[in-house]
Every structure is written in C-alpha cells, then in structure tokens.
N, C-alpha and C positions, 0 to 999 in steps of 0.2 A: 504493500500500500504506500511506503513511502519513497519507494522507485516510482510508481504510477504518480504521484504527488507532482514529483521530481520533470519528470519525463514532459507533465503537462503543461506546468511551466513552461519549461523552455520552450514547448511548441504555442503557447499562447503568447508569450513574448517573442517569439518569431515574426506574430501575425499581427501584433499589437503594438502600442505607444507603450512602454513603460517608465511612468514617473517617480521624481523621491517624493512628493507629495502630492496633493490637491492644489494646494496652492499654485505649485511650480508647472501644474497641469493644466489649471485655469489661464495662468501667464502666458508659455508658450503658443497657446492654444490661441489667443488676441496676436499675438506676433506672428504666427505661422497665417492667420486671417489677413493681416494687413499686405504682408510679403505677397499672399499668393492673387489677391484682387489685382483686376488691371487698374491701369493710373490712367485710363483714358477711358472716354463715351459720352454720350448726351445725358446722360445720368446716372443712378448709384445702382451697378449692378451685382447680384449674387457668386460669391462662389464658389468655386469648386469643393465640396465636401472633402473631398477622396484627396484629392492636392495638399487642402491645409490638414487635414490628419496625417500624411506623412508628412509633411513638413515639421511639423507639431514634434513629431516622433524623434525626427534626425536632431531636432536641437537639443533635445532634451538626454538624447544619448552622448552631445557633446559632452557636459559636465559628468557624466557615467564612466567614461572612455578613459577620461581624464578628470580628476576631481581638482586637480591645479589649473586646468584650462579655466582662464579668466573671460573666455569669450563671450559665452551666455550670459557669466553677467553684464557684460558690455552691452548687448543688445537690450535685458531689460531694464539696463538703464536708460538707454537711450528710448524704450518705448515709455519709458518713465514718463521723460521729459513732452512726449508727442501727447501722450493721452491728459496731463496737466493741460497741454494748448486746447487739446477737445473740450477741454471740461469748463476753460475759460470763455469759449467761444458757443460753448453748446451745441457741438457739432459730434458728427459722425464719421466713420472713417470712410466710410461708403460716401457721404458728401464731398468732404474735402478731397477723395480721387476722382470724384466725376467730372470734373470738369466740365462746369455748366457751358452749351450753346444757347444762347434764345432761339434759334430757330428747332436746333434738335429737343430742346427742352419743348418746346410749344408746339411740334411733333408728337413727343413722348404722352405729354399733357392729352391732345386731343384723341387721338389714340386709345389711353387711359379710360378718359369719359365716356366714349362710345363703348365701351365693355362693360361699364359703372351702370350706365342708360341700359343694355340690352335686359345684364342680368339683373337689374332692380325687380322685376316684378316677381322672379322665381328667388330671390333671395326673400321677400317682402313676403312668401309663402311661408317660405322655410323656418323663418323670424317667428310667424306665426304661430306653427305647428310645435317647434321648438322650445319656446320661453317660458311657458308656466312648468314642463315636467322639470327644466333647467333648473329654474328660480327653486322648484320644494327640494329638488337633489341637493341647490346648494347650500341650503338653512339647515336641512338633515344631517349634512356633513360638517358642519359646524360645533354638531354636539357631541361628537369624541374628539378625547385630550389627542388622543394620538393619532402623530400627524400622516404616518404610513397609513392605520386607517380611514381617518378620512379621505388619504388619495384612493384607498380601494371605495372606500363609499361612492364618491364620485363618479371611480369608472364604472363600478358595476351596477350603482342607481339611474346614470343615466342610461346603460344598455337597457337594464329593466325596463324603464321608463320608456324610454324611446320606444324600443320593439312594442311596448302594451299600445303605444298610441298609433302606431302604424298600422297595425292589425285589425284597433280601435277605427280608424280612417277608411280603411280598404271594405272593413266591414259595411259601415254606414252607406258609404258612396254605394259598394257593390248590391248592398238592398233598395237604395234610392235609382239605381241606374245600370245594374245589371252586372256580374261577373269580372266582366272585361276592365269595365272601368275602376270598379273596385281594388280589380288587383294594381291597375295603373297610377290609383293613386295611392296605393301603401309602396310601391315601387320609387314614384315620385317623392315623396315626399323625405326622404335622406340625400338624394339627391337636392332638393333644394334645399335641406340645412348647409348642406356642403358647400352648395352656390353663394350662403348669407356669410357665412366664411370667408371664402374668399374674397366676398366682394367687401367685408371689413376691412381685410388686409389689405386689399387695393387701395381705398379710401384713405386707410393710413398711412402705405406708402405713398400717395401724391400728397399727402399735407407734408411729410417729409420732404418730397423733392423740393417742395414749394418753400418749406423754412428752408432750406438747405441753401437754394438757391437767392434766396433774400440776404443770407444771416453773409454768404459767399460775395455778394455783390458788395452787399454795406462794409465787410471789416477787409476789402483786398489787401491794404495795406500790410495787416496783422497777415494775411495768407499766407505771405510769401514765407515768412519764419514757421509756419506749420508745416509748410510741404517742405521746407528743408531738414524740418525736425524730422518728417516723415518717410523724408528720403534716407535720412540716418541708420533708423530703425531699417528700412529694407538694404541697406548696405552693408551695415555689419553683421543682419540675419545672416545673409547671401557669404561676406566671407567666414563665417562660421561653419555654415555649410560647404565650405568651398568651390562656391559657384560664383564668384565674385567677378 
C-alpha cells in the first residue's frame, strides 16, 4: 500500500502542477494568467486554460528545482508591483492588455447587443422559471454552520428543485396542449436558465469593456507605467522559464 501511495504520486505529479503551498499556487497561477493573455485586440479576451496551467506548473517547479533560484521570487515581485497599479487604477489585467480601438470597441459593442436583444426573451423565461426554487435553495442553505454543507445543499437542492419544476412544467403544458408540447417545454426550459446565464455574463462583460475602456482613456498618462510594470512581470516570467 505504500508503494501504490508512492507510485501514484509520482504519476499524478507527472500530470499535475505541484505547489509548496496555496498561497504560492494562487500566485503563480495570476502570473502564469497575465504571461499567457495576448497584449493585443479590440478588447479583453479569454484565455487559454490549458497554456496558463502549464505555465502555472513550470514556474513553480523553478523554486522546486532549485530552492536558491531567486527567480520566482523576482517575478512575484515584480507582479507585486503590477497588480498594486491595478488596484490603484481599478483595472483589470484583461483591460489594461486590450488595447482599446473605438472603432473595434464599437464593433465588439454592437455585436454584443445584438446577442443581448436576440436572447433576452429566452433568458427572460428562464429568469422566470428559475428564481423562486433558486431564492428557497438559497435561504435553506443558509441554515447549516457548515460550509461544505451548505455547498452540497445548494447543488443538490437546486437539482431537486429544478428537475421537480420541469416535470412540474412539461406536465401542465402537456395536459393544456398535448404531449409534444409538454415534453418541449420541460426540455426548454434549462435550456433557457442557461441562456439567463449567459446573457448575465454578457451584460457584465460589456459594462466591463465599457469601464475599462473609460477608466483606459481618462488615466493614459498613468498607463504607460502599468504596461511597463506589466511588461516586467511577463519578462522575467518568460526568463524564468527560459523562453526569454
């Protein structure tokens, strides 16, 4: 058993990040994000999961490697200093690399709305059908101490919930209007919480591009010392990594 113990480790740290902490895991983890974004486009894009996990991974095995390599801590010092200028400015790191256009912003923008406008009426369902089992799961979950439990209450009160009211739905509909429809709308109807979802998120990313884009015009001045700060941070990642 303690060969299998043994064995699984090492083939899980194969596959895996391995950190000395939480902390130093949360850290790399913003620096490995900033590194792998691109520093260009008409506004703040997502990404790559897969990229910043390994990247995440390699910096963190620098100080592993070598417990004297000063490098790492170099970079998060230097990401120190960057996310101080974010926090002065109230920005984001996604903002500050977008590098706003007005014409591809007001592109992006228009775009945006026309997805905002299509799926309004199916998220405006979804809202519907959604928010009262929502709202009891989530007062229900408030009355245990513990906080594991309550994140199972949550998931598993709303699956309850949800599935009773779809069923609840498909039924009605299907005795007011026959089978078909019935079944179409307990089908529909997670599909359009899904649609209210997203289209939050939408919502809140363009109030994002829009501060971003305000907050970016009003302080240019202050800018230029951010992206230098920022360009630090992905320099010394990069000779850490040495990919410099």
């Amino acid at each position: 058993m303690r060969q299998f113990t043994v064995d699984l480790a090492e083939r899980l740290s194969a596959v895996s990040p391995s950190y000395a902490s939480w902390q130093q895991a949360e850290q790399v983890s913003r620096v490995a994000e900033v590194v792998v974004r691109p520093a260009h486009g008409a506004g703040p894009r997502e990404t790559t999961l897969a990229d910043q996990v390994e990247v995440a991974g390699r910096l963190a095995r620098v100080e592993q490697d070598d417990p004297g390599d000063t490098r790492l801590r170099d970079v998060l010092a230097a990401y120190a200093v960057y996310t101080r200028d974010l926090d002065l400015l109230g920005l984001r790191d996604a903002q500050v690399s977008a590098r706003y256009s007005r014409a591809g912003l007001r592109g992006s923008l228009a775009w945006s709305m026309v997805k905002v406008l299509a799926a309004l009426p199916f998220a405006a369902i979804g809202a519907a059908v959604h928010v009262i089992p929502f709202e009891i799961i989530k007062q229900l979950a408030k009355l245990p101490r513990n906080e594991g439990i309550k994140a199972t209450v949550k998931l598993l009160g709303c699956f309850a919930s949800f599935t009773v009211v779809y069923a609840a739905l498909g039924f009605f509909v299907g005795r007011a209007y026959g089978a078909p429809p019935g079944l179409a709308a307990s089908v529909a109807a997670p599909w359009c919480g899904y649609v209210a979802v997203r289209l939050a998120e939408r919502v809140k990313r363009i109030g994002g591009v829009l501060a971003g884009y305000r907050i970016v015009r009003e302080q240019r001045g202050a800018l230029e010392a951010v992206l230098a700060h920022r360009a630090a941070v992905v320099d010394s990642a990069r000779a850490a990594l040495g990919t410099a």
